[in-house]
DOKELO-314889 format. One record per residue (C-alpha): x, y, z; residue number from 1. Coordinates in steps of 0.25 Angstrom, whole numbers, plus 5000, padded with zeros to 4 digits. Layout:
BEGIN
<px = X, py = Y, pz = Z, pos = NUM>
...
REM end
This chain:
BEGIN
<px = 5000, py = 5000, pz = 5000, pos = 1>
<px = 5006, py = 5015, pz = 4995, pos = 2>
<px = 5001, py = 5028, pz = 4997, pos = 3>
<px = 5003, py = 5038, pz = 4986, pos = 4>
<px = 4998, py = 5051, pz = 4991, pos = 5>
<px = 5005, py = 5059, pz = 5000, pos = 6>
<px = 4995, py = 5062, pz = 5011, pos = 7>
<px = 4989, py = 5050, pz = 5017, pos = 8>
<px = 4975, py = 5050, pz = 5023, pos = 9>
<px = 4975, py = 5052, pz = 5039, pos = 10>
<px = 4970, py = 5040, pz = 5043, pos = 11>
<px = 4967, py = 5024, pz = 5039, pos = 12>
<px = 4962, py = 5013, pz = 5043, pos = 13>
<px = 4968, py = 5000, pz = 5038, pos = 14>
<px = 4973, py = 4985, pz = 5046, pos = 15>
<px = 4987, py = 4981, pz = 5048, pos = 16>
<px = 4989, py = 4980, pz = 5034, pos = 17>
<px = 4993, py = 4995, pz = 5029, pos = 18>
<px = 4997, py = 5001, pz = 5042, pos = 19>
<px = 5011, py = 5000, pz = 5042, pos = 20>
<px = 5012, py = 5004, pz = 5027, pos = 21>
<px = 5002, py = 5015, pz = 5029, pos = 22>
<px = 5011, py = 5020, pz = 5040, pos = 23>
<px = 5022, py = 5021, pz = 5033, pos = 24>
<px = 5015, py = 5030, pz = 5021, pos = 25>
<px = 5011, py = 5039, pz = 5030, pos = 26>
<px = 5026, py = 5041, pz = 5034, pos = 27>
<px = 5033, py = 5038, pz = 5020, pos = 28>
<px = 5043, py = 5048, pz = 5017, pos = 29>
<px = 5037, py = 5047, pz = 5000, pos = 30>
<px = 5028, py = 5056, pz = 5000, pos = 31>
<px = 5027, py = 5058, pz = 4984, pos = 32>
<px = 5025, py = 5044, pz = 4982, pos = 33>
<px = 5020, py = 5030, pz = 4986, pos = 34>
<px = 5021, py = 5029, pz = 5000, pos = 35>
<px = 5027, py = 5022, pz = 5009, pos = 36>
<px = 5040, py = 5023, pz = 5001, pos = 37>
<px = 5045, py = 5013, pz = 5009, pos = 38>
<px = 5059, py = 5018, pz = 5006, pos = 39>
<px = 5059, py = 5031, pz = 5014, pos = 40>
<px = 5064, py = 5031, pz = 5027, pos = 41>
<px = 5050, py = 5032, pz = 5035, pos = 42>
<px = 5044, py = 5019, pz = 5028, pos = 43>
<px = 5057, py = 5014, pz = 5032, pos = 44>
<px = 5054, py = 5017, pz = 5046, pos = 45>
<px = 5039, py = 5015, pz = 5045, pos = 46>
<px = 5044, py = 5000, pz = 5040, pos = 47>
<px = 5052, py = 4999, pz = 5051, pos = 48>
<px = 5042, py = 5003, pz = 5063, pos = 49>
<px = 5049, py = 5015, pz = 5066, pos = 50>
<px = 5043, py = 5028, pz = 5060, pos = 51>
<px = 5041, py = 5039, pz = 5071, pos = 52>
<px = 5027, py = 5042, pz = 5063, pos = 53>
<px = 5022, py = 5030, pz = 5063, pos = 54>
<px = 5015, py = 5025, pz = 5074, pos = 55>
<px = 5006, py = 5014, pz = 5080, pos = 56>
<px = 4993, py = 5013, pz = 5090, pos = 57>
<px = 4990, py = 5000, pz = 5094, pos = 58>
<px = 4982, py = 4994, pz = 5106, pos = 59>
<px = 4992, py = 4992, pz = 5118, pos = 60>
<px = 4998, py = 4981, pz = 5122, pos = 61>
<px = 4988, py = 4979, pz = 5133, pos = 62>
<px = 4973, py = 4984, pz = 5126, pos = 63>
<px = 4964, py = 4982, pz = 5119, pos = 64>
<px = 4961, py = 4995, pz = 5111, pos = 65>
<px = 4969, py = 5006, pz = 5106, pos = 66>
<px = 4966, py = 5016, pz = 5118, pos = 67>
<px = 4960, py = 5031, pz = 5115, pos = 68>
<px = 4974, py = 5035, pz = 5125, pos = 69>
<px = 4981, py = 5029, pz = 5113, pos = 70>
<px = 4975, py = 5036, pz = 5103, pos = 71>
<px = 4975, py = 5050, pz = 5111, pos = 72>
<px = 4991, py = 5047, pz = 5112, pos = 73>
<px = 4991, py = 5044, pz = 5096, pos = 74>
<px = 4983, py = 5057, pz = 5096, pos = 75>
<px = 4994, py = 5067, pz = 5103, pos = 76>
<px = 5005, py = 5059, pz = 5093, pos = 77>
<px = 4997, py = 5065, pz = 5083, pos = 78>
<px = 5000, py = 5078, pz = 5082, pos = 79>
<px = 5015, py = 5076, pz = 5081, pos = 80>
<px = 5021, py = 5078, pz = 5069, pos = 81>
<px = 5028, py = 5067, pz = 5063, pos = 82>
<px = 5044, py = 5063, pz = 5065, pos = 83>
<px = 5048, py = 5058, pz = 5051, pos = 84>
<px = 5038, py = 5057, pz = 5042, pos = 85>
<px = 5029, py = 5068, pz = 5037, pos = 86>
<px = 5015, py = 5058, pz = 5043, pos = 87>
<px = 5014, py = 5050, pz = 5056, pos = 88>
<px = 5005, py = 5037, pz = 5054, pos = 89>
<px = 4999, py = 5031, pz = 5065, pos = 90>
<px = 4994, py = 5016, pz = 5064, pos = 91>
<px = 4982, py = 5011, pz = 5074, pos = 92>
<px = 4983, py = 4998, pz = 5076, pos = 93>
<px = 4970, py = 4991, pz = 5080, pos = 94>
<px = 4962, py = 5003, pz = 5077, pos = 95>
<px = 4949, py = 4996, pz = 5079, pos = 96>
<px = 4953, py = 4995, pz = 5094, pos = 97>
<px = 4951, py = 5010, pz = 5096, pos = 98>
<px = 4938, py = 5012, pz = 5106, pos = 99>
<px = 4929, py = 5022, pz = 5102, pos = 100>
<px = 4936, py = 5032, pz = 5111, pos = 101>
<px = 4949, py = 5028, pz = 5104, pos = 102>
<px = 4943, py = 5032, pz = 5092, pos = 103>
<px = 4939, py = 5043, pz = 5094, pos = 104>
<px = 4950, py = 5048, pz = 5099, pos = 105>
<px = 4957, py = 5044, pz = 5086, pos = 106>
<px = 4946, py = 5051, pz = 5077, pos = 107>
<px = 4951, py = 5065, pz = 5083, pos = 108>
<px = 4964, py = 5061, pz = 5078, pos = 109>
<px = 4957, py = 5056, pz = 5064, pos = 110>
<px = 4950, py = 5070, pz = 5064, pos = 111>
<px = 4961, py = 5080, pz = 5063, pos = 112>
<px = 4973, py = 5073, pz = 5059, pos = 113>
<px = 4988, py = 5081, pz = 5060, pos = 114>
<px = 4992, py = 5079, pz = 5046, pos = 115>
<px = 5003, py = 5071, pz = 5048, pos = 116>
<px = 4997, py = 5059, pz = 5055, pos = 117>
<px = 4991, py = 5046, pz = 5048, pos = 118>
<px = 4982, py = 5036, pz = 5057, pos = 119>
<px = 4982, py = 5022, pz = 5052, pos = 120>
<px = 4972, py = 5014, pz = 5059, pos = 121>
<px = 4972, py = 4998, pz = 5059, pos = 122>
<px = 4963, py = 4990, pz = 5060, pos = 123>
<px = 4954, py = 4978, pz = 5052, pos = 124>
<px = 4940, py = 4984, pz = 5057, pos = 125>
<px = 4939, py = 4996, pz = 5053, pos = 126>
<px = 4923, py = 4997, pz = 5057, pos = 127>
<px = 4928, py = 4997, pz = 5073, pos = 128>
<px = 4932, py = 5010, pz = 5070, pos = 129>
<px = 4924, py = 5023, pz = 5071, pos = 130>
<px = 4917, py = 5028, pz = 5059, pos = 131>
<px = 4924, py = 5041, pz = 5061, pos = 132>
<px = 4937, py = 5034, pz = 5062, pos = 133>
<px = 4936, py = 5027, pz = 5050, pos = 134>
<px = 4931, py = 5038, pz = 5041, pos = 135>
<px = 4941, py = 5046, pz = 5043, pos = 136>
<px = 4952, py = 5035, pz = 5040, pos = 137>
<px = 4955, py = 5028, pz = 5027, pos = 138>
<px = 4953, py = 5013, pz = 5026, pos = 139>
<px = 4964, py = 5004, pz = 5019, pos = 140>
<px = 4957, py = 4990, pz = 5019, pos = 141>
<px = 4968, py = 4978, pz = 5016, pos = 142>
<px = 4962, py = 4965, pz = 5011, pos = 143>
<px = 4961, py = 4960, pz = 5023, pos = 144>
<px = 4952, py = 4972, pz = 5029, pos = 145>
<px = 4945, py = 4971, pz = 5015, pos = 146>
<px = 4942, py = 4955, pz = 5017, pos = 147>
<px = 4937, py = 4956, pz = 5029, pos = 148>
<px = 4927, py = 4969, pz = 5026, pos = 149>
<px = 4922, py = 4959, pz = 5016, pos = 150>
<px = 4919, py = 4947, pz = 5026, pos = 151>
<px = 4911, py = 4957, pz = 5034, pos = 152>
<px = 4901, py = 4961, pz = 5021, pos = 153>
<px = 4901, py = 4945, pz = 5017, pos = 154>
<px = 4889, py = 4943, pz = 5023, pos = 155>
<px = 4878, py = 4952, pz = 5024, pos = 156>
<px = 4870, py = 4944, pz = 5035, pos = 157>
<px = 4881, py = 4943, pz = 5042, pos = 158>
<px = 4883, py = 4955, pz = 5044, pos = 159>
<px = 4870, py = 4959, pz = 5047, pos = 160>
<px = 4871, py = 4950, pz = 5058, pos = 161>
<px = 4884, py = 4956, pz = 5064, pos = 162>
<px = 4878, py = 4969, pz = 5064, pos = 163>
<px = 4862, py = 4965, pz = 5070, pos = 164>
<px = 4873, py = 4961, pz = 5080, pos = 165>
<px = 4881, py = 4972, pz = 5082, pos = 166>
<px = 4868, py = 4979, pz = 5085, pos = 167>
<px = 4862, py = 4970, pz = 5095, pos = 168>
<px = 4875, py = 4968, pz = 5101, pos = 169>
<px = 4877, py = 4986, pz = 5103, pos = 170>
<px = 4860, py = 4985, pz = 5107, pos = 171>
<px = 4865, py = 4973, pz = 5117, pos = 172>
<px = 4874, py = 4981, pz = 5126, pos = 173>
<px = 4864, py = 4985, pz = 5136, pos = 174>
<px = 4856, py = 4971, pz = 5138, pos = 175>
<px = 4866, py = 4960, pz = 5142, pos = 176>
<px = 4855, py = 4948, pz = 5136, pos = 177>
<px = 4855, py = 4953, pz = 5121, pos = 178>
<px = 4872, py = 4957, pz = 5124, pos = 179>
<px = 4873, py = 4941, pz = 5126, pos = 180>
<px = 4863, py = 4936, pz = 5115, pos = 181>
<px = 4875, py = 4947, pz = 5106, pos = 182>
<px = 4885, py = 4939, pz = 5112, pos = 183>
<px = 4880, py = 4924, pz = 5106, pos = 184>
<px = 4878, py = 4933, pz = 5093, pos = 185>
<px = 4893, py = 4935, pz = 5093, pos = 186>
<px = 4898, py = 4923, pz = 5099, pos = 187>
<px = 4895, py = 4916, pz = 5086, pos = 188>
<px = 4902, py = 4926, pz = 5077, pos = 189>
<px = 4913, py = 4921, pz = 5067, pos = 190>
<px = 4927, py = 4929, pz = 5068, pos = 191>
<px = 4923, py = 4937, pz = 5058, pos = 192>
<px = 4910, py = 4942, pz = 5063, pos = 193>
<px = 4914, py = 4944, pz = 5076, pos = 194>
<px = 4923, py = 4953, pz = 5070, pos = 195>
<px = 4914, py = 4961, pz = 5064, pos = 196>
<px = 4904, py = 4959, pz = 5075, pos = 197>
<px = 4916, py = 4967, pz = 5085, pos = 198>
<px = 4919, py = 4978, pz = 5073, pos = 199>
<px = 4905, py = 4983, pz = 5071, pos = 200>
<px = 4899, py = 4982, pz = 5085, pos = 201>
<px = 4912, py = 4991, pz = 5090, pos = 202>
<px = 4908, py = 5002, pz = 5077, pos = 203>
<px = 4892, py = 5002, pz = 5081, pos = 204>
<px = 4897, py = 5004, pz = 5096, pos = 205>
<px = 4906, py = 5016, pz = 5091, pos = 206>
<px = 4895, py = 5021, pz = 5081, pos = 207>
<px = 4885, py = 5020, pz = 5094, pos = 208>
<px = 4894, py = 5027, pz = 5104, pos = 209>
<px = 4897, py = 5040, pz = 5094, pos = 210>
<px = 4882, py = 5041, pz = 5093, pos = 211>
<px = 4879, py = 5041, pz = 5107, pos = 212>
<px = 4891, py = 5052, pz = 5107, pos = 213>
<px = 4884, py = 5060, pz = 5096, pos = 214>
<px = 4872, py = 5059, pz = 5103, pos = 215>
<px = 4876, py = 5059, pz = 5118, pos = 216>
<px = 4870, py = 5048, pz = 5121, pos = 217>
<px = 4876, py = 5037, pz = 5132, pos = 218>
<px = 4866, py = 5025, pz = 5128, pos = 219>
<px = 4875, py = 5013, pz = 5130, pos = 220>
<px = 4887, py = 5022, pz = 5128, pos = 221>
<px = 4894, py = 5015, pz = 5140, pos = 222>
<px = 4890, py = 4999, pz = 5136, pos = 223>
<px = 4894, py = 5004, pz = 5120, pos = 224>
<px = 4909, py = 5009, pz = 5125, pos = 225>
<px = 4910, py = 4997, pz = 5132, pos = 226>
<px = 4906, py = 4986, pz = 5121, pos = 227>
<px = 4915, py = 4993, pz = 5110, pos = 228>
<px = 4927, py = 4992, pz = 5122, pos = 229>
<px = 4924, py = 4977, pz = 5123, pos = 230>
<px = 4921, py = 4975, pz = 5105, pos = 231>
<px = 4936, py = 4981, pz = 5104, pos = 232>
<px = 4941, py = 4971, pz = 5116, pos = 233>
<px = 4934, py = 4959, pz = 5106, pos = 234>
<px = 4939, py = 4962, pz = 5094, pos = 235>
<px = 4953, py = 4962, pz = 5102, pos = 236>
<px = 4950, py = 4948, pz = 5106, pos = 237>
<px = 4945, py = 4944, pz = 5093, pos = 238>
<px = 4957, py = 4949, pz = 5086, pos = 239>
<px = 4964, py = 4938, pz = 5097, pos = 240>
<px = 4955, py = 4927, pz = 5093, pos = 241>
<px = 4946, py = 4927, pz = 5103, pos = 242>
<px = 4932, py = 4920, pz = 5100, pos = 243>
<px = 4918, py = 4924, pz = 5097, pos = 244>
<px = 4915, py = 4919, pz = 5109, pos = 245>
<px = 4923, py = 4923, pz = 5118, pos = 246>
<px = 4921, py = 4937, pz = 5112, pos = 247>
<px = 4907, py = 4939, pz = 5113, pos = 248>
<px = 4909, py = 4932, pz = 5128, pos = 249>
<px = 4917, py = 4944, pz = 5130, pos = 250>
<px = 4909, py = 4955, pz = 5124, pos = 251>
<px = 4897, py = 4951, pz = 5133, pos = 252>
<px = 4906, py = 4950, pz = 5144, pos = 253>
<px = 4911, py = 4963, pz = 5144, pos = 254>
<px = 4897, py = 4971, pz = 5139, pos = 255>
<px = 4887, py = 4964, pz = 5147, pos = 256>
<px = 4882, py = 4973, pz = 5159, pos = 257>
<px = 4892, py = 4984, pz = 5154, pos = 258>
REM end
């Protein structure tokens, strides 16, 4: 993948795939041509994990998500102009594991970028992002983020029945009975659904929690913050291989009574 321009958007969204070669665009010395070079001494670095403008936000050692403190100390980074290159890239590793708050806090930083800096966010679902966040990013979709939006839209009843329970599941938070009866739901799901299941319940939850704000309302707020808290932990232990099972055991668990 090359760039030929010599201004690059602000922001993407991609996986794992483009980020290292995306970064090192953003602070390729060939500004007249296809970039990155990979001949010039920043792509040198950048190759070599060393470039002062390139740097990486990831999930600590110890959590779960990628922490609004993390993106507030991204935030003040900002605003300082590069050491070498012209642009600072920043990846964001597991982009998707921002909570609501995170994000937020990383759309003021989408909204009025410096100039200088390009935001790279990684991650394979894309929809667990806000709506906001996404619409201002550009999306580079490899063929694997490509295969695997066409598995989701393979099956129109299918999916219809993943989002008949995303609803039920979001209406089930404040009585515990139908919260289970969800949870049998789920426990059934293949890999794949289940997937889809954690993705899109965690983008209604966000849709649903910017419309109370918009409309001052506190109607489930605190039972919504908490279940999008809990969706991110499962998709964490999903992404270890943990079963159905044991994930909608967990997901009741932890939301019932909240």
């Amino acid at each position: 993948m090359t760039f030929t321009s010599d201004r690059l958007s602000h922001a993407y969204i991609t996986d794992d795939t483009f980020a290292d070669t995306l970064a090192t665009a953003v602070v390729c010395s060939n500004r007249s041509g296809k970039r990155p070079c990979l001949t010039c001494a920043d792509c040198s670095k950048a190759s070599r994990h060393i470039h002062p403008d390139i740097t990486v936000v990831d999930k600590l050692d110890d959590k779960l998500i990628i922490s609004v403190d993390q993106v507030r100390a991204l935030k003040k980074d900002v605003y300082i102009v590069p050491n070498d290159s012209i642009q600072k890239a920043y990846i964001v590793k597991n982009a998707d594991s921002m909570n609501s708050n995170a994000q937020n806090a990383f759309l003021q930083i989408l909204e009025e970028p410096p100039a200088h800096a390009v935001f790279i966010l990684c991650t394979d679902n894309p929809p667990a992002l806000l709506p906001t966040v996404r619409s201002r990013c550009v999306e580079l979709k490899s063929q694997h983020n490509e295969s695997l939006s066409n598995a989701h839209t393979d099956d129109d009843s299918d999916i219809e029945e993943l989002t008949e329970l995303v609803s039920d599941f979001i209406e089930a938070l404040s009585d515990n009975v139908k919260l289970m009866e969800c949870m049998f739901r789920i426990d059934k799901l293949d890999r794949q659904a289940l997937s889809h299941f954690l993705t899109q319940a965690r983008e209604q939850i966000i849709l649903t929690l910017r419309e109370n704000i918009k409309n001052n309302s506190s109607d489930k707020t605190k039972a919504l913050t908490h279940a999008e808290e809990i969706l991110i932990k499962s998709q964490e232990m999903q992404s270890l291989n943990v079963s159905a099972g044991h994930i909608s055991g967990y997901i009741c668990a932890s939301v019932v009574n909240v």
